[in-house]
C-alpha angles and dihedrals in degrees: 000000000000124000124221124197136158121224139214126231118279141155097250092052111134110253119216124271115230095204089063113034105158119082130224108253112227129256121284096241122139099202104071138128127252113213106197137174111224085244111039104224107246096201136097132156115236124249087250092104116106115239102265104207105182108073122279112266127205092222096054111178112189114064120245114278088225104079091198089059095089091057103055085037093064088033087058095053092045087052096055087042086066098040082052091051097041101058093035144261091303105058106095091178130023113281108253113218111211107215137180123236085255091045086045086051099057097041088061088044079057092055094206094158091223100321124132095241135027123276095260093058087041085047096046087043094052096042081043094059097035089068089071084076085058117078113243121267094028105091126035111235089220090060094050096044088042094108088051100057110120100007104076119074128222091264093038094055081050085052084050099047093039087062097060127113118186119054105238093058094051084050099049089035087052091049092053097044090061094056093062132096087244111050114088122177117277139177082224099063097039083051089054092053092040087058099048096043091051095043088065088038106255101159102163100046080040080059094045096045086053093047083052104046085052091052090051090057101252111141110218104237119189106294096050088051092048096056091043085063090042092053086048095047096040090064100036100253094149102161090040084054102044082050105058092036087068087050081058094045084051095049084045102231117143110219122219124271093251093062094051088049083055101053092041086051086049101050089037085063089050091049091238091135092158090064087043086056092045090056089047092055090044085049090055090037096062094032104250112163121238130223132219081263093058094039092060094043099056092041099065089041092060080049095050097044079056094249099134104164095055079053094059093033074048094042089050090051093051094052090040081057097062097252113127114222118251118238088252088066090047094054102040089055092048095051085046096058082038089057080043095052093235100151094176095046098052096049084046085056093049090045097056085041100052080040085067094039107243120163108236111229118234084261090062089048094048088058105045086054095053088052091050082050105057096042093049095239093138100156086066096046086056096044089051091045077051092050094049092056093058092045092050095228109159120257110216130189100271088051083054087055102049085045084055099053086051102056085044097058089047097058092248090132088160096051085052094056095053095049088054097054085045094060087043093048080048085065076235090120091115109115139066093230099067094049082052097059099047089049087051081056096043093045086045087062090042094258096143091149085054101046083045089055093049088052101059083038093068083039090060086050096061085241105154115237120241126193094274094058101047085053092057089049091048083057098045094050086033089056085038095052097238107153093173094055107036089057086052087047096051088049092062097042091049085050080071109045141314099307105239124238115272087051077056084055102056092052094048089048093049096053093046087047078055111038093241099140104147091063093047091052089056088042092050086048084051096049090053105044086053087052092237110199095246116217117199089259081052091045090050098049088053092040093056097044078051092052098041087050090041084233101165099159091062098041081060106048088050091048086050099048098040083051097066093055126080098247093076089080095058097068141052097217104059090041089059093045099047094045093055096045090059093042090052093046092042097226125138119272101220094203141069093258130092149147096268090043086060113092082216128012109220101250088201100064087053093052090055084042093053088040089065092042095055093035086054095036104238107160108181090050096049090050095048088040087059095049088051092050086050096057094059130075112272097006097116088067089053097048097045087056090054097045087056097047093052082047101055076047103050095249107108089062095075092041096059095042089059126098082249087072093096102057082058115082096217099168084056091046088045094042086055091040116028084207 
């Protein structure tokens, strides 16, 4: 048997030889078979070119001695292009038909002159689309069809109604072929109608093609489920979709992976990841296999509903699979171990993404710097902002920010500086939070007027203020002793949000560096009313204005409210605090911790103890106070210094004449101070 097929133009292909110019002629055999392209080529290249002995080069420099050769060349390429375009985006050479001599006979009888399908299915396509220039209503579609009844078979009228593009003729072609002696119903040409419905987005006459294909007796099978789903999860019909996919699990029927990757795309859209979740464990369940698309879905669902630890065990599968991860996966895991904290995970995630070779996007990037950021390991952070300049990778605003901050932190202020006006020359000067990482930079060398300026100058570009930057503008009026301002300033900040404690501590330093008082005492009322979460700077700044007002009730009743909170364990101060005043008042300490318990007592927080005792009076608690500060390392200075201090104010005298004088070792205090 003997094997025809026509061949393309290619470089290798055999030239003639000009000592043997005539051909074999094939053998005379009937049964053989006829390998044809659904469009014959039409070009050849002539026997005028000269026999080239030497081999064929790509960089041919001398131009072909046949001057057509060009054209067909070009012709050549055009008529693959169409081929290409013709059978879809997929399709890399012509698609080859295998026919029989019978087949081969009647596809010359058709005369289609290369086509697919005979003229009379090219000829009722082309009448049916045409129809889309014509408004509706205004042609029936069986007088226009009237020339095709009875010519066209039942397949031929699918082919007819699969090439349509536009909805209303589908519609109108569908109803007339019902009404001829060779359609039969079928679940294939209801799937066709279902798919192009549901392609424009058709839902309800989608439902009532499939009601109707049910009533004709036509069980949906698979496919038709599945783009019934599609159709659903395209247009973002998610209940409708859930729905009928129930009504699928009941019939039993499993639809494709494809369809599955369709309804977990589209959930994923509408930010329902459970149910994404729910459809990956179905999938699992019934033993659909994923794809590298599904894999990725579902992992940054597990990410979004906060289980972690299901992403990564997914993340491995998907690897042991033989999927290899995209770029986008990379870089959500590693932004999630970076929100974490988990320095050593997220660095294992970039290594095995820089082992397969994966270029990282400006967002991995982002978030590997931030890391490096937090945890101060700045040299890294520069050698990774070096890496992504000789990969070209591009450096967007947020990545000049983060740049900012570090050299910041390291002390480069003019570095800083440079990289600011850079991003400025780039035309990339576009977010806050930008301006408000130069001004941190501005206000850490002591720059307030700087960091002032920037700001109004982010107020004169229409940029919105966020918290952050609100903070840094209570900073700059509060180092510059605007009090008018800096209450302005605090309004705003408390419009979005309870301001948070250190902004409580510049106000309250501002008023004591100014003697306002009075205000300070109302702020402190306020503070406390709102419940603010108090830190040890906080603590202090309310601790001094009490000592200096000799406001000891108050001192108390704060003491006593910070100290029922857990924050009372994370500093030294309060703890100390909190510890004397029980001691002095005799009264039970209902936790682990006491002053005894502490490596080092704050010496601080028992001189402004002891202050509020002498300035109230209270004779038995300053003693006590004093014995306490005596015990500790270090506190014999201080009270000597104390001592001193009550002394040059007239205060020492009453302690000392009272019953308490005993429990106080004097001779030791006067031997370490000859006052």
């Amino acid at each position: 048997m003997v094997s025809l097929k026509t061949h393309f133009l290619s470089p290798n292909s055999p030239q003639p030889n000009p000592k043997h110019p005539k051909t074999p002629k094939p053998p005379q055999n009937p049964n053989f078979t006829l390998l044809c392209s659904t469009t014959p080529d039409p070009w050849t290249l002539s026997d005028g070119n000269k026999h080239i002995s030497k081999p064929y080069k790509s960089h041919y420099k001398k131009p072909l001695s046949d001057d057509n050769a060009r054209r067909i060349i070009k012709a050549k390429a055009q008529y693959l292009s169409v081929l290409r375009r013709n059978q879809g985006s997929h399709a890399q050479t012509p698609k080859w038909i295998q026919r029989s001599p019978e087949q081969m006979v009647k596809y010359l009888e058709d005369e289609r002159d290369g086509h697919l399908y005979g003229k009379h299915v090219i000829a009722a396509i082309r009448i049916v689309r045409s129809l889309a220039t014509r408004v509706e209503g205004s042609y029936s579609m069986r007088e226009v069809m009237g020339s095709f009844v009875t010519k066209l078979t039942f397949r031929e009228m699918c082919v007819v109604l699969k090439e349509q593009k536009g909805w209303r003729q589908v519609r109108d072609f569908f109803d007339w072929m019902k009404l001829q002696l060779s359609y039969r119903p079928s679940v294939i040409v209801y799937t066709i109608v279902l798919r192009i419905y549901g392609q424009v987005g058709k839902i309800k006459l989608a439902e009532q093609t499939f009601l109707e294909m049910m009533e004709a007796g036509c069980e949906p099978d698979e496919v038709a489920c599945g783009t019934m789903l599609c159709a659903y999860a395209r247009w973002g019909r998610v209940k409708a979709m859930l729905s009928f996919y129930s009504a699928v699990r009941e019939r039993g029927i499993i639809p494709s992976v494809a369809v599955f990757n369709f309804m977990i795309s589209s959930l994923q859209k509408k930010s329902f990841h459970g149910k994404v979740v729910e459809l990956w464990n179905q999938m699992r369940d019934v033993g659909v296999g994923p794809t590298d698309f599904t894999f990725t879905i579902v992992i940054s669902s597990f990410v979004k509903e906060g289980h972690i630890e299901k992403a990564f065990e997914t993340f491995s599968e998907m690897k042991r699979s033989g999927f290899v991860p995209e770029e986008v996966t990379y870089s959500l895991l590693i932004s999630v171990c970076v929100k974490k904290g988990d320095h050593d995970d997220a660095l294992k995630v970039y290594e095995e993404m820089k082992f397969r070779r994966i270029v990282p996007s400006n967002y991995t990037c982002a978030s590997l710097l931030t890391l490096f950021y937090r945890n101060g390991d700045y040299p890294k952070a520069l050698s990774l902002f070096s890496e992504m300049e000789k990969k070209k990778i591009v450096v967007d605003e947020v990545i000049y920010g983060l740049l900012i901050r570090i050299y910041g932190k390291l002390g480069l202020y003019e570095d800083a500086q440079k990289v600011f006006e850079e991003i400025e020359n780039l035309g990339l000067l576009n977010d806050e939070k930008t301006y408000v990482a130069m001004a941190q930079v501005h206000l850490n060398m002591g720059h307030f007027e700087r960091a002032l300026s920037l700001m109004v100058l982010m107020r004169s570009r229409d940029i919105w203020l966020s918290r952050s930057a609100y903070i840094i503008l209570l900073q700059c009026h509060s180092m510059k002793e605007d009090v008018g301002s800096v209450e302005v300033t605090f309004q705003a900040l408390s419009k979005t949000g309870l301001p948070d404690a250190s902004s409580f501590k510049y106000m309250l330093n501002l008023y004591t560096r100014l003697n306002l008082l009075e205000k300070a005492k109302a702020f402190i009322v306020r503070m406390r009313k709102d419940q603010v979460q108090f830190d040890e700077e906080l603590f202090r700044a309310v601790m001094k204005i009490y000592c200096k007002e000799r406001m000891l009730k108050d001192a108390e009743e704060l003491i006593e409210e910070i100290g029922n909170t857990k924050f009372v364990k994370d500093s030294k101060f309060i703890q100390t605090f909190f510890m004397a005043m029980h001691k002095a008042s005799g009264r039970p300490v209902n936790d682990a911790l006491t002053l005894k318990s502490l490596e080092q007592p704050d010496t601080t927080a028992l001189e402004m103890l002891l202050t509020l005792y002498v300035a109230d009076g209270d004779l038995s608690k300053t003693v006590q106070t004093l014995k306490t500060m005596l015990q500790i390392s270090g506190g014999l200075a201080v009270a000597s210094q104390l001592i001193s201090k009550f002394t040059r104010e007239g205060k020492i005298l009453s302690i000392f004449l009272s019953s308490s004088y005993k429990a106080v070792d004097y001779n030791l205090l006067q031997k370490k101070d000859n006052s």
